[in-house]
C-alpha positions in Angstrom: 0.0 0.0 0.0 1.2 3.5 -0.9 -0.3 7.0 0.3 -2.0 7.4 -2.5 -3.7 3.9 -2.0 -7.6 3.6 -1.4 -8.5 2.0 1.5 -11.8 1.0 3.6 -11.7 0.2 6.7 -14.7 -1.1 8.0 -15.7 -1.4 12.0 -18.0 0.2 14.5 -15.9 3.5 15.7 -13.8 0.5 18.0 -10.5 0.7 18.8 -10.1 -1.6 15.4 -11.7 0.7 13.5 -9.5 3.9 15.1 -6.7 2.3 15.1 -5.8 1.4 11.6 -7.9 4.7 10.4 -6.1 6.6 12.8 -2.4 5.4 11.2 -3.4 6.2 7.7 -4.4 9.5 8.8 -1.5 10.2 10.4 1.5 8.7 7.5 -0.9 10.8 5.3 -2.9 8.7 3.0 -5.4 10.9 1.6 -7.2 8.2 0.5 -8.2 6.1 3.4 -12.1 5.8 4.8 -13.7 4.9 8.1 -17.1 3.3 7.5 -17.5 5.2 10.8 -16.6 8.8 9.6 -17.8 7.9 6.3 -21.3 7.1 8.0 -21.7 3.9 5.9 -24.3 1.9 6.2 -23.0 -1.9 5.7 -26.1 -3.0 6.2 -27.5 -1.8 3.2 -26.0 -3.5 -0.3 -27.3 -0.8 -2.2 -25.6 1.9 -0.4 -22.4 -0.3 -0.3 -21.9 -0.9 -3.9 -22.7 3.0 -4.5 -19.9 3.4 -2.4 -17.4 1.0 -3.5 -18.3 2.6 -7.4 -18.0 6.1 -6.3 -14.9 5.7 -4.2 -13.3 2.5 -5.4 -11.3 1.5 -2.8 -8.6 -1.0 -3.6 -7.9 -2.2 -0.3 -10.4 -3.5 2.7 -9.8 -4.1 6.3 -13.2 -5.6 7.5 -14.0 -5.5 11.0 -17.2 -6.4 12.9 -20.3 -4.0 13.2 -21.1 -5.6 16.7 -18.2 -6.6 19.5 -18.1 -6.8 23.5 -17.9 -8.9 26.5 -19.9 -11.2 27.8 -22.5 -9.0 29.5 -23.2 -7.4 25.3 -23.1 -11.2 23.8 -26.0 -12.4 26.9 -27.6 -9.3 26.3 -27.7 -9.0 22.1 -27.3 -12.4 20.4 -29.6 -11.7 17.7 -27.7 -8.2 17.1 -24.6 -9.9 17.1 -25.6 -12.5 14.8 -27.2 -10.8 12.4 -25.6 -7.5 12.0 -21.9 -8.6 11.8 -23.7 -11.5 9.0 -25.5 -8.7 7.1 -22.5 -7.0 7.3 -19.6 -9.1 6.3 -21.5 -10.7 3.3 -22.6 -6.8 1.7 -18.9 -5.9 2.2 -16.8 -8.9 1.0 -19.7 -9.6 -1.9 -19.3 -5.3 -3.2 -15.7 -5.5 -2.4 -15.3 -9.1 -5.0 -17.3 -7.1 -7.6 -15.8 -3.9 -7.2 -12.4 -5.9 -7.8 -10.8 -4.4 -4.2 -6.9 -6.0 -4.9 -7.0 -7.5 -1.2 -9.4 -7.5 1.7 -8.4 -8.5 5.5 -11.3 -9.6 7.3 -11.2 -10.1 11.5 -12.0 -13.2 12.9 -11.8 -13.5 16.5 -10.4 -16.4 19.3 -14.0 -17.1 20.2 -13.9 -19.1 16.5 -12.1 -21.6 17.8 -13.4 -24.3 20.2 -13.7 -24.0 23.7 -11.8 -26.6 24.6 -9.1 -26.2 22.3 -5.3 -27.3 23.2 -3.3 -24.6 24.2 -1.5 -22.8 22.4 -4.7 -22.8 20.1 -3.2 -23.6 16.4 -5.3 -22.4 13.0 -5.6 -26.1 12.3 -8.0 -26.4 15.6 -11.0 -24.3 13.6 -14.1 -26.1 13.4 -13.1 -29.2 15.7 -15.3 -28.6 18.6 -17.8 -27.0 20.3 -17.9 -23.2 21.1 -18.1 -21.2 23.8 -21.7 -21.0 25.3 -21.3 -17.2 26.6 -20.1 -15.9 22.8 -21.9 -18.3 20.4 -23.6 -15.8 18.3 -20.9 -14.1 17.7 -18.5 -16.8 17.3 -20.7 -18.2 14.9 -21.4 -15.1 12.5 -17.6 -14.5 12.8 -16.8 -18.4 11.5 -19.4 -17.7 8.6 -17.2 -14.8 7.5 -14.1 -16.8 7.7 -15.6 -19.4 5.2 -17.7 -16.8 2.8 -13.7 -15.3 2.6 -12.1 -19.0 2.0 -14.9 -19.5 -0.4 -14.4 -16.5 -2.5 -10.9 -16.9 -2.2 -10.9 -20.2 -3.6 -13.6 -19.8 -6.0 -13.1 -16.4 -7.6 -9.7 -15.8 -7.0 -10.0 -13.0 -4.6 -7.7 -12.2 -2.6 -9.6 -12.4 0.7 -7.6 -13.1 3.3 -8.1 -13.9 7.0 -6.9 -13.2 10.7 -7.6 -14.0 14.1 -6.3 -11.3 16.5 -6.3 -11.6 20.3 -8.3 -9.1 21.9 -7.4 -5.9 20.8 -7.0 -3.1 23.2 -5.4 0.1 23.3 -6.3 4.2 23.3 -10.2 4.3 21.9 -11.4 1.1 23.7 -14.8 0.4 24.8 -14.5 0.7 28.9 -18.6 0.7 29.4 -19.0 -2.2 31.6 -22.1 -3.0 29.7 -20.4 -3.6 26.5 -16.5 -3.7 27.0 -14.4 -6.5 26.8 -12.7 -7.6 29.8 -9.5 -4.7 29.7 -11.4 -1.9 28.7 -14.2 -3.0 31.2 -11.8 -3.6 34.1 -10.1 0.1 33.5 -13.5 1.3 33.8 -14.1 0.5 36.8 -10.8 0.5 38.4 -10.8 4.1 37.5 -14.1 4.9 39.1 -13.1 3.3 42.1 -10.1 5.2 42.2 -11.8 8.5 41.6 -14.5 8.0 44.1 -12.5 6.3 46.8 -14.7 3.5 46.6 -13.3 0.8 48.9 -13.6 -2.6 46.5 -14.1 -3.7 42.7 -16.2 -6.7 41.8 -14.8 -8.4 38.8 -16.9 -11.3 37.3 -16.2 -14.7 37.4 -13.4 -17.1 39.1 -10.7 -14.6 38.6 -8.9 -18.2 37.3 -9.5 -17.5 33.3 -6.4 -16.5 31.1 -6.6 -14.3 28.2 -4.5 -12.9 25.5 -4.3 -9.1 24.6 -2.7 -7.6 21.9 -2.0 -3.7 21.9 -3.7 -1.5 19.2 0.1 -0.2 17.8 1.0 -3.9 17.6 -2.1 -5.0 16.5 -2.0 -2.3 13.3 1.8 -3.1 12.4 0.9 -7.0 11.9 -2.8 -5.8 10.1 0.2 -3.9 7.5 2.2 -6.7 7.5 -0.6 -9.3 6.2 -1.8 -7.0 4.0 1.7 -6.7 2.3 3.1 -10.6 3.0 0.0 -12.8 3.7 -1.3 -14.7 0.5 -3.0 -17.8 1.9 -6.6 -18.6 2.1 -6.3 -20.4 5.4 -6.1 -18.6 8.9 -3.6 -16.7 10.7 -3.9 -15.9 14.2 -2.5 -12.5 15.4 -1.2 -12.6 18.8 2.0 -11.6 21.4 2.3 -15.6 22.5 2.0 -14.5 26.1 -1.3 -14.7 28.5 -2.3 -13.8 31.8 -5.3 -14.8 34.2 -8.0 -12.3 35.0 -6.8 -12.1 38.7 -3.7 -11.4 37.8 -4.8 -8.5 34.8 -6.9 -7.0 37.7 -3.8 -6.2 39.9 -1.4 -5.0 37.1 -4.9 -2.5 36.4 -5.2 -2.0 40.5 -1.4 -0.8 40.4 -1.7 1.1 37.3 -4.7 3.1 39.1 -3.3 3.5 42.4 -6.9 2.1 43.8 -5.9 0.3 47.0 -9.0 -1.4 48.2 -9.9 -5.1 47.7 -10.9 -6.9 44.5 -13.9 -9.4 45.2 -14.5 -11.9 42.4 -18.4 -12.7 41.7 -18.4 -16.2 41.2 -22.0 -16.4 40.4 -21.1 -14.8 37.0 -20.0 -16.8 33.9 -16.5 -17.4 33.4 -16.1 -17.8 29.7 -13.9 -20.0 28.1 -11.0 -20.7 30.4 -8.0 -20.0 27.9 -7.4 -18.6 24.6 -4.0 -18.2 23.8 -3.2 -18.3 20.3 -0.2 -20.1 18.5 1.7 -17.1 16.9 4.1 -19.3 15.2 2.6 -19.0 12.1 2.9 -15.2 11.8 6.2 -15.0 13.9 7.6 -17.4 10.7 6.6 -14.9 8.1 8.9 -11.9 10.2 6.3 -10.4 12.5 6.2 -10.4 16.2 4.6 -8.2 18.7 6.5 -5.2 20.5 4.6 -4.0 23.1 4.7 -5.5 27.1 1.2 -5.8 28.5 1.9 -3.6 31.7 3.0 -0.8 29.2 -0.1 -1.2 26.8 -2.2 -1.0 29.9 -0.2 2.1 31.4 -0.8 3.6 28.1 -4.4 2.7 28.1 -5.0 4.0 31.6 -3.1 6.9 31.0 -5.4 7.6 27.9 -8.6 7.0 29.6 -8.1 9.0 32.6 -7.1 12.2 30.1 -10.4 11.7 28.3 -12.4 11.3 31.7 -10.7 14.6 32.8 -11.5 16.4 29.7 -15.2 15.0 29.4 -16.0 16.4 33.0 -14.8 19.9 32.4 
């Protein structure tokens, strides 16, 4: 890709989204669109394929139109499921027509089984059952996976996949009723610290690990597959390092300053109990991630509490 390259990236104003629109802004490609700032409806063909003829992008970075925790996947499955489906299919179907030279579409860990070895390898899609708490999703996302492989390996085109580990960063959702488990956690650890509360719940065991990849790295490996990757099979995205929720809530606890107790609700679900991603696969082709978690998260913090303190003036 070159500055004068056009390119779509497609999301739901998530740090995804922000995050790769936010680096073409900012090396100067004059040609780059946010479905977000563009106010494009993807659930509309129509208004999709006006697009893609007025503005012809070549390349796509396809996100999801509907992401969160488990709280937003309980609380919208048929949003989830139908949205991101509407979605993907109007974009990947306009973008094969339109002749787009590549498209990158986002999977995401909950495709793979729940029970998956560990580290979970790209050869472990589709050999088990999913996780309970984020079927809808995981199911709309695996759909998009194989409409991608399909018009890959049908049509030629070149529609390639990856499955990042959560993606966090500045511009992540922290509303405990949507956010994934960082941005959720920041959230409240921040509130707690600012109104001298004296504990945090957290849901769940405390015991589940997760992965979490930081938006700069996460945008340098989204380049890299764009520029390198030329399979139709998939590629996970990931820093080859997890941690447990109980321990992600003191490296946040620290990071805040907030010195009261963390209580774990153990009448909450748990989720899947690990989802850390071989990275081997990636790491072969010359990418690995940068970034240390307790710096992402500093970062993170740092951000958040900067657009708190702005929002309240």
């Amino acid at each position: 890709m070159k500055p004068f390259s056009r390119i779509l990236v497609v999301g739901h104003n998530d740090v995804i989204e922000n995050s790769l629109y936010n680096y073409f802004r900012a090396k100067k490609f004059k040609n780059a669109f946010s479905s977000s700032k563009a106010k494009l409806d993807t659930l509309n063909q129509k208004k999709i394929d006006d697009f893609f003829k007025k503005n012809r992008p070549e390349y796509v970075f396809l996100g999801s139109v509907r992401s969160g925790g488990i709280v937003a996947n309980q609380k919208y499955p048929a949003e989830f499921l139908y949205e991101n489906l509407v979605n993907q299919n109007n974009v990947i179907h306009a973008a094969y027509k339109a002749k787009v030279k590549k498209l990158l579409y986002f999977g995401a860990s909950c495709v793979y089984p729940k029970a998956s070895l560990q580290p979970i390898r790209e050869e472990y899609f589709l050999t088990g059952k999913l996780e309970a708490t984020s079927e809808a999703y995981s199911i709309a996302k695996i759909a998009g996976i194989e409409l991608c492989r399909a018009y890959n390996n049908q049509y030629g085109f070149k529609a390639i996949t990856a499955v990042p580990a959560t993606v966090y960063g500045p511009g992540s959702d922290t509303d405990i009723e949507t956010a994934h488990v960082m941005g959720a956690l920041i959230g409240k650890f921040y509130e707690a610290k600012a109104k001298n509360k004296n504990e945090v719940i957290v849901w769940g065991s405390g015991m589940p690990r997760r992965e979490f990849l930081y938006a700069d790295d996460f945008v340098s490996a989204c380049l890299f597959l764009m520029e390198k990757y030329e399979g139709s099979g998939l590629i996970n995205i990931g820093c080859g390092a997890d941690v447990s929720i109980r321990e992600l809530a003191e490296v946040i606890r620290q990071v805040s300053g907030f010195r009261g107790k963390i209580t774990f609700d153990t009448t909450k679900p748990d989720g899947a109990m690990a989802k850390l991603m071989d990275n081997k696969r990636i790491m072969a082709l010359g990418w690995k991630a940068k970034t240390h978690l307790i710096q992402g998260i500093q970062r993170t913090y740092d951000w958040y509490k900067q657009t708190k303190g702005r929002s309240a003036k």
